[in-house]
C-alpha positions, 0 to 999 in steps of 0.5 A: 503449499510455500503460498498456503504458509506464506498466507498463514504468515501474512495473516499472522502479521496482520493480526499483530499490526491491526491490534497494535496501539496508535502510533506503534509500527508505523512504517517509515516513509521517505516522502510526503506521500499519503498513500504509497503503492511499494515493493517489499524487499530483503533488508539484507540487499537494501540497507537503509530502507524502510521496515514493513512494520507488520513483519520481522524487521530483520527480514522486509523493508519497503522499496522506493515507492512506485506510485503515489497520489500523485500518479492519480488522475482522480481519487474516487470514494463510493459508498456501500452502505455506511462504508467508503470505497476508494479508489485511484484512477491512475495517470497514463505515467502512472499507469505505464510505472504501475504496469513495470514495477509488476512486472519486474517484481513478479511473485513477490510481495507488494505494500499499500502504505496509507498514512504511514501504515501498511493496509495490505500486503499481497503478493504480485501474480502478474503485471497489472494491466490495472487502470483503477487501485483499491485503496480502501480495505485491508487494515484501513478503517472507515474513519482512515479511508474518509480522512485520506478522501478529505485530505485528497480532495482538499488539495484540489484532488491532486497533491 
């Protein structure tokens, strides 16, 4: 039932953030990164970090990121019809970091940060054992997904 309302609470705060104008609750970030993979912690225990923007700031902030495009040994972008399927194959290192963070912040929420802008937000079941990340869906649009492609890509496929 506590996950059932958790849910609601996170598609509430979903609907907010997709309907919010351009530049509105964007995310801080404390790094260059394009796209983050990052822990949401109480504010209250972590002063100074990052607001998730999507909800209460009072309540969640962002960690420190645990991966970012530079953890990726590739960047893959498939197409389903007119729409971009990314996905990040990880690094070995990357992989190891990706695998610890899981672990240790079991059955608590995770933030994929993409642009400055959390795209999704789901909470961690398990450690991933997970050698290639979605990074498209959730809140990022097509136009948002072939921009990161590009982008990725025109830095030689790594950062």
């Amino acid at each position: 039932m506590r996950a059932l309302f958790l849910a609601g609470l996170m598609l509430a705060a979903f609907g907010g953030a997709a309907a919010a104008a351009p530049g509105d609750s964007i995310d801080a970030t404390d790094n260059n990164a394009m796209i983050q993979f990052r822990p949401v912690v109480d504010c209250a225990t972590h002063p100074g970090a990052p607001h998730l923007s999507i909800y209460s700031p009072q309540a969640h902030c962002l960690g420190d990121a645990v991966i970012t495009e530079q953890d990726f040994l590739r960047l893959q972008r498939l197409r389903l019809g007119d729409s971009p399927i990314l996905r990040a194959q990880l690094t070995p290192e990357g992989w190891r970091k990706y695998y610890e963070a899981t672990k240790d912040h079991l059955f608590r929420p995770m933030a994929l940060i993409v642009q400055g802008r959390a795209t999704k937000v789901w909470m961690v079941r398990g450690p991933s054992r997970a050698i290639w990340l979605p990074i498209s869906g959730g809140y990022l649009t097509n136009a948002g997904a072939e921009q990161v492609a590009d982008r990725y890509y025109a830095q030689g496929g790594r950062p």
